[in-house]
C-alpha positions in Angstrom: 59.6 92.8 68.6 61.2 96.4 68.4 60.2 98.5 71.3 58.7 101.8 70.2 60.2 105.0 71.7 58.0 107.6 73.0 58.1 109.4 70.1 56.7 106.8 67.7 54.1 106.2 70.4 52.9 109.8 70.4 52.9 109.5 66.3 50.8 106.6 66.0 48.0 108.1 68.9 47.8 111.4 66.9 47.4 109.2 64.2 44.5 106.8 65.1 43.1 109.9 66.4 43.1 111.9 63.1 41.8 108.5 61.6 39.2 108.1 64.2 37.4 112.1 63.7 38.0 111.6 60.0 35.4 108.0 60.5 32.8 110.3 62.4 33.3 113.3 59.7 32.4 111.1 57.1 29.5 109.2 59.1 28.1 112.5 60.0 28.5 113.6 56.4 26.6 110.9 55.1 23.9 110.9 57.4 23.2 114.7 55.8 23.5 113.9 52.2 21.0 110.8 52.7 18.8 113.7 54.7 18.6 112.2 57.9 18.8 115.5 59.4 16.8 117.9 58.0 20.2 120.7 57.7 21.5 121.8 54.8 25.4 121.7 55.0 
């Protein structure tokens, strides 16, 4: 296996991070188009 350097590591957090808020963005978004909440965007 190839050992990551830090730099990689910090790359792939940011990116499971950016991938992880862009899941709840689209959840949340959902949720308001199907009128869960009664909110208009």
């Amino acid at each position: 296996m190839i050992t990551p350097d830090k730099k990689t590591k910090k790359k792939n957090i940011i990116t499971a991070l950016a991938i992880i808020v862009f899941m709840v963005f689209l959840f949340f978004f959902t949720l308001y188009n199907t009128g869960v909440f009664d909110r208009s965007i």
